[in-house]
C-alpha positions as CSV (number, residue, x, y, z in Angstrom):
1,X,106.1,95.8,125.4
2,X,102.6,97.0,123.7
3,X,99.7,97.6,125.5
4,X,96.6,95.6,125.4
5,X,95.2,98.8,123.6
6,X,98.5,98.3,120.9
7,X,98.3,94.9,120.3
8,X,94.6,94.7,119.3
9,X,95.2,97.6,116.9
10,X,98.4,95.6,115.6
11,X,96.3,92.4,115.3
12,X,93.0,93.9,113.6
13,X,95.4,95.5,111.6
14,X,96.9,92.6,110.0
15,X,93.6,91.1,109.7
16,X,92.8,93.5,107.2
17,X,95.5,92.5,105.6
18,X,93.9,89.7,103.6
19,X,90.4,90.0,105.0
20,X,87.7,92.5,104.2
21,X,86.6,94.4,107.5
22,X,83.0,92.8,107.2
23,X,85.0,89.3,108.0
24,X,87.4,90.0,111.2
25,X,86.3,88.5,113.8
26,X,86.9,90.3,117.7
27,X,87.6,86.6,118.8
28,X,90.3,85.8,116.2
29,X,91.7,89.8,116.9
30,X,91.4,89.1,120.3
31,X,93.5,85.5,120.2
32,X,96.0,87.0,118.0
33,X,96.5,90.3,120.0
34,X,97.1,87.3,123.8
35,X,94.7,89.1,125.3
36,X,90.4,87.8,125.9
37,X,87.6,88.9,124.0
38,X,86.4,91.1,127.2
39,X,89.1,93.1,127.2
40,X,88.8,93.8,123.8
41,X,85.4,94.6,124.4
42,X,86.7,96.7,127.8
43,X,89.2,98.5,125.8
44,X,86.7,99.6,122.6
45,X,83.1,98.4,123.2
46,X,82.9,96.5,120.2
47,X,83.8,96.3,116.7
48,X,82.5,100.0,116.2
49,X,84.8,101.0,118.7
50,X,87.5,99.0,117.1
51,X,86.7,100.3,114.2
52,X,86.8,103.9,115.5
53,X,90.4,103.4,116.8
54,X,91.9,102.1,113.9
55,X,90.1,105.2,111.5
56,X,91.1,107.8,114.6
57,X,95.3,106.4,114.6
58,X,95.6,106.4,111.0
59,X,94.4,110.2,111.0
60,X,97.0,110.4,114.0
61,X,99.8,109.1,111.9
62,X,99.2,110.8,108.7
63,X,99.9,114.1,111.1
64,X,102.4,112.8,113.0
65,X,104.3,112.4,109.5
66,X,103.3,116.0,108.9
67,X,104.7,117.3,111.7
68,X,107.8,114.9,111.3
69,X,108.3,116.2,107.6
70,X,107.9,119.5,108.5
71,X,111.0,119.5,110.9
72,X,113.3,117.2,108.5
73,X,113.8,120.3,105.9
74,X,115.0,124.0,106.4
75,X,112.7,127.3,104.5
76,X,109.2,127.1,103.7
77,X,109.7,125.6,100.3
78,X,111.8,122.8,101.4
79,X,109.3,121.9,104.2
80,X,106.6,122.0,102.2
81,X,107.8,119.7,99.4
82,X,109.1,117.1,102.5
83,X,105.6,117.6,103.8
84,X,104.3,116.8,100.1
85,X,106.6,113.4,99.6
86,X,105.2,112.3,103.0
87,X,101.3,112.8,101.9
88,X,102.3,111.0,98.4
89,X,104.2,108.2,100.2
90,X,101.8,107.3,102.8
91,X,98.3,107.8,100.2
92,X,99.6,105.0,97.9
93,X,100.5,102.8,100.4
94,X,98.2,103.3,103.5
95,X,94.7,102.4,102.7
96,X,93.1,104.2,105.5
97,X,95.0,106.9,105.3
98,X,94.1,107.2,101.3
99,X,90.4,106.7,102.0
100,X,90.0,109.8,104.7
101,X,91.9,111.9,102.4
102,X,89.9,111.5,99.8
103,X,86.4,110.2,101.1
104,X,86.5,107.3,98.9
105,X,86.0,104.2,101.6
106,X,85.6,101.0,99.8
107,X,84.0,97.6,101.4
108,X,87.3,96.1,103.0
109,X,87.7,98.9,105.1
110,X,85.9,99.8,108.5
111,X,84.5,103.1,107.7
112,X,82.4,103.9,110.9
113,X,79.9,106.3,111.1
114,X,80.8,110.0,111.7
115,X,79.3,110.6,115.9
116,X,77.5,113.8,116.6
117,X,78.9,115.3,119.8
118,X,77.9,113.4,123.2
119,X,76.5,110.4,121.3
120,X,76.2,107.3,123.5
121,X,78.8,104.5,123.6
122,X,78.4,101.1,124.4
123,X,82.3,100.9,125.7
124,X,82.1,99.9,129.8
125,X,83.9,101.5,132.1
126,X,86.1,104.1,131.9
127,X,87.1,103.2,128.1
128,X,85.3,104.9,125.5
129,X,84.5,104.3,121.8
130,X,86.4,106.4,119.7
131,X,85.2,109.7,117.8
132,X,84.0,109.5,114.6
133,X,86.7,110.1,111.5
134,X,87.8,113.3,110.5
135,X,86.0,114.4,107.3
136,X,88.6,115.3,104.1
137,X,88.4,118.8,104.4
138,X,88.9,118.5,108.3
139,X,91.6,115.9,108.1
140,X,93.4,118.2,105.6
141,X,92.4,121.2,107.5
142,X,94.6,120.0,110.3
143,X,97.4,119.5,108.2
144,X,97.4,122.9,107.2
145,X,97.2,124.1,110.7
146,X,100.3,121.8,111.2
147,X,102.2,123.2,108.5
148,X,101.2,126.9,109.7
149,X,102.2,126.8,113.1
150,X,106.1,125.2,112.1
151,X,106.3,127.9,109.3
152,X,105.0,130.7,111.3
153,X,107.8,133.2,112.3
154,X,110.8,131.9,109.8
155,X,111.3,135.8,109.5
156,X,109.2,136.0,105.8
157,X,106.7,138.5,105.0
158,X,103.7,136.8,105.0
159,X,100.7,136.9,106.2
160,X,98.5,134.4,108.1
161,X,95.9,134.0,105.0
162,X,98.7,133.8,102.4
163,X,100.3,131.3,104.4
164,X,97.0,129.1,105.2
165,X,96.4,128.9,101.3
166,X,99.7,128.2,100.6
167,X,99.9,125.1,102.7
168,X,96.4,123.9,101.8
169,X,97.6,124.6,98.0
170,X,100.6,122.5,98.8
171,X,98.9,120.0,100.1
172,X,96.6,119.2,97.8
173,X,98.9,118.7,95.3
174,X,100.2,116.3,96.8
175,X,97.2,114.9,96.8
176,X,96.9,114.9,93.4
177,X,100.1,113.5,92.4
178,X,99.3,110.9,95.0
179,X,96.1,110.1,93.2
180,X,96.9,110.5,89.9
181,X,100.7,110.5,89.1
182,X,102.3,110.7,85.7
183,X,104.5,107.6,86.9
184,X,104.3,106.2,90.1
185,X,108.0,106.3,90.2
186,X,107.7,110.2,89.6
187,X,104.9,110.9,91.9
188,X,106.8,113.0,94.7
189,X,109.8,114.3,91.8
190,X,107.1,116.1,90.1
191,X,105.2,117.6,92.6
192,X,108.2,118.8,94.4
193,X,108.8,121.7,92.2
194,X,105.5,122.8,92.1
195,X,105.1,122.6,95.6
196,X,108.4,124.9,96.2
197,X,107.0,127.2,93.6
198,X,103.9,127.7,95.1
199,X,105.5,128.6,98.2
200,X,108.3,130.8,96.8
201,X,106.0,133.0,94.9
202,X,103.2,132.8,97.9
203,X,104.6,132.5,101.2
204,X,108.2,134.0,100.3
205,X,106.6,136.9,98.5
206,X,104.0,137.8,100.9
207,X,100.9,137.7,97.8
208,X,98.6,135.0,97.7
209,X,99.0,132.6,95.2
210,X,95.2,132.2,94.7
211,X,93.1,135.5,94.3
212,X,90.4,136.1,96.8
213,X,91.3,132.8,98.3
214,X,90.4,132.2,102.1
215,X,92.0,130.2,105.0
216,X,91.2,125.8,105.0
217,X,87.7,125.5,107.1
């Protein structure tokens, strides 16, 4: 059985669904999650908090796919494309996910504001209002870090920079594919190659596959 916590993200959610973020309503998320306004605002502090939540799971997600895609293949190229069919897949069809990727929030989506560290929340209690979102570069950042620590130690020469730009060269390619595909029904075909040659002649080898390149800040 969800949590309180569960259900409200479940039930804001589906809101989205068919309304634009600007138009859900914490009583009608509340009703449809079976649990009372307070404890909504108990659980996030408001809609900012909500809002917070929902940004902070999807960037959860997307690296919970990473890790998940990284341990379904064998050998740094194979990881690396499963890692890229997982970024592809879940761009096109997560909105959230797409838009903190790529920065590019539109108005149907909560996009709160980015939190300096120790800024106030409104949440009570011991619940607090989410972090702000990852940036792109961070969100992808931890994705390489990800990829780096399952690859790490497969026996390959390679060394820590070569792989860091390998996986943040892998990954955005997927990206790209994602974003702007020759076919939709090609997207993650077509990148898979490239992804698996980046890796055989960067990783596998040992040189980087991007002169002078440094490590994802």
């Amino acid at each position: 059985m969800p949590t309180a916590r569960e259900a409200l993200l479940d039930a804001a959610l589906s809101a989205l669904a068919t309304l634009p973020w600007t138009s859900v309503r914490m009583v009608d998320v509340a009703h449809a999650a079976g649990v009372s306004r307070q404890t909504l605002y108990n659980e996030f502090g408001g809609k900012e908090g909500l809002a917070r939540a929902l940004v902070r799971d999807a960037a959860d997600r997307y690296l919970t796919g990473v890790e998940q895609a990284l341990g379904s293949a064998d050998g740094t190229e194979d990881r690396l494309a499963a890692t890229a069919a997982w970024t592809i897949r879940i761009v096109r069809t997560n909105a959230l996910i797409r838009a903190l990727l790529t920065g590019c929030w539109h108005e149907r989506l909560p996009r709160p504001a980015h939190r300096t560290a120790g800024g106030a929340s409104s949440a009570p209690g011991r619940r607090r209002a989410e972090p702000g979102p990852p940036t792109p570069a961070e969100l992808l950042h931890r994705a390489g870090e990800r990829a780096m620590a399952a690859l790490d130690g497969e026996g390959r020469p390679c060394d820590p920079e070569t792989l860091a730009v390998t996986c943040e060269i892998a990954l955005r390619l997927a990206l790209s594919y994602a974003l702007v595909p020759a076919s939709e029904e090609a997207a993650q075909g077509e990148a898979a190659p490239l992804v698996r040659l980046v890796a055989g002649r960067g990783a596998v080898s040992g040189t980087s596959p991007r002169a002078g390149a440094r490590s994802p800040r």
